[in-house]
C-alpha positions in Angstrom: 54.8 48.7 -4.9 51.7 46.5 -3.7 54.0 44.0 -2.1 56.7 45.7 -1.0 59.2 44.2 -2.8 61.7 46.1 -4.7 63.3 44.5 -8.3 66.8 43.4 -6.7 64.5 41.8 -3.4 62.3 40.1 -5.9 65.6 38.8 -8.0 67.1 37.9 -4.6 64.6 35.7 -3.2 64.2 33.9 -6.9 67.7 33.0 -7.0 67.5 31.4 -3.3 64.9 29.5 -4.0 65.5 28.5 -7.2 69.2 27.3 -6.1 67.5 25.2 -3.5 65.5 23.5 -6.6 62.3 25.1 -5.6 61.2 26.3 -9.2 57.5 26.2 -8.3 57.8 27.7 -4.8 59.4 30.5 -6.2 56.5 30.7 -9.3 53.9 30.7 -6.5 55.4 33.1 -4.4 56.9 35.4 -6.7 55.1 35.5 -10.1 51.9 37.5 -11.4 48.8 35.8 -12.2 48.8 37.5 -15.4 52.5 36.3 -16.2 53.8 36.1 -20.0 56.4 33.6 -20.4 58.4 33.2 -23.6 60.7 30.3 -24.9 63.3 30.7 -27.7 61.8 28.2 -29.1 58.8 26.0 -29.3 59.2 22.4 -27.4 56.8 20.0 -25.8 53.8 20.5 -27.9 53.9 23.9 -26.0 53.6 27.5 -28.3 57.0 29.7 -27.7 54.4 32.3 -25.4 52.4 31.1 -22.4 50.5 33.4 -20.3 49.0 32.7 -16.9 51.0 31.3 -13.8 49.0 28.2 -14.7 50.1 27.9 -18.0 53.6 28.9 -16.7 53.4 26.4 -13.4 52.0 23.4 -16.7 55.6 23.7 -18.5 57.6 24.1 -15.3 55.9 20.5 -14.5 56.3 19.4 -17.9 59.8 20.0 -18.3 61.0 18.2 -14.7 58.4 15.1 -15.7 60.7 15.2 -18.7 64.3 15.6 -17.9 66.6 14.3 -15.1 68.3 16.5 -14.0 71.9 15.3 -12.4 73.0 19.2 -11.7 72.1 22.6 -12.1 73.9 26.3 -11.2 72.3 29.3 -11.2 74.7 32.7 -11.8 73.8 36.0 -10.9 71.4 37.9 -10.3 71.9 40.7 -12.8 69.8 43.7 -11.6 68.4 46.9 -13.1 65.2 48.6 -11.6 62.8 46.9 -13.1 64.2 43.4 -14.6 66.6 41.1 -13.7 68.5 38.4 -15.2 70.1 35.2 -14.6 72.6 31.8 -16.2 71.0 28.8 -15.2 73.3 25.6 -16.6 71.5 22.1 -16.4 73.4 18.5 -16.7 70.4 16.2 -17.5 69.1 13.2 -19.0 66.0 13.2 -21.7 63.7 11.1 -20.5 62.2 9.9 -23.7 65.5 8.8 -25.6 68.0 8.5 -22.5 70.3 11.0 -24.1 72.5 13.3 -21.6 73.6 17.1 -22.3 74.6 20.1 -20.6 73.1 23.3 -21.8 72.8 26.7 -20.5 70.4 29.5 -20.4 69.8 33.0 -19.9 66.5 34.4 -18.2 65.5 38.0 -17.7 62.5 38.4 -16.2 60.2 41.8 -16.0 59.2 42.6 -12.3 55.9 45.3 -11.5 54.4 45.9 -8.4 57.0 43.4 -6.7 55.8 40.2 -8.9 57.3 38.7 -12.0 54.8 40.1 -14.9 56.9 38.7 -17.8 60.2 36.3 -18.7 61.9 34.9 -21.9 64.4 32.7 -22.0 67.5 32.5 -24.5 69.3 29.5 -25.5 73.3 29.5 -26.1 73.8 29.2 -30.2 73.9 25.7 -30.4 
């Protein structure tokens, strides 16, 4: 691997710094340039695929701009050589129409040559 980084270090180190709230360090420091990210579903005038970090580090931006978030949990890591995934629940307020809600997610994210090269994100049936 170019950086070193094995899958379970890689998933590690996300879900540190991603418990501390730092979304975009970890994008920064752990993500490809050439990252795919996919969405269950289409929201913020944003298509369900985005590729680039900067298109990736845009709807990370996006979505905190949007949302307040009063609490968040992260479970896992879930590891196998070359992906792993993860729960993340929020507690947050919409921004735009002041509503509150809870809602959880799964991510599994794609790591090569120690970076994140792809993640996609499913939503718990509503």
């Amino acid at each position: 691997m170019l950086s070193g980084m094995t899958t379970a270090e890689v998933a590690q180190q996300h879900s540190v710094l991603c418990r501390e709230g730092k979304f975009l360090e970890a994008l920064e420091a752990l993500y490809a340039d050439d990252i795919v990210s996919v969405e269950a579903k289409e929201f913020g005038g944003m298509p369900r695929d985005l590729h680039g970090k900067d298109a990736v580090r845009g709807k990370n931006l996006w979505w905190f701009e949007h949302n307040e978030v009063h609490s968040f949990s992260i479970t896992g890591p879930f590891i196998s050589p070359e992906r792993f995934a993860v729960t993340y629940m929020f507690d947050r307020t919409k921004k735009d129409s002041g509503e509150r809600d809870q809602f959880s997610e799964v991510a599994i994210y794609t790591v090569a040559d120690g970076k994140i090269t792809h993640e996609e994100f499913l939503y718990a049936a509503e």
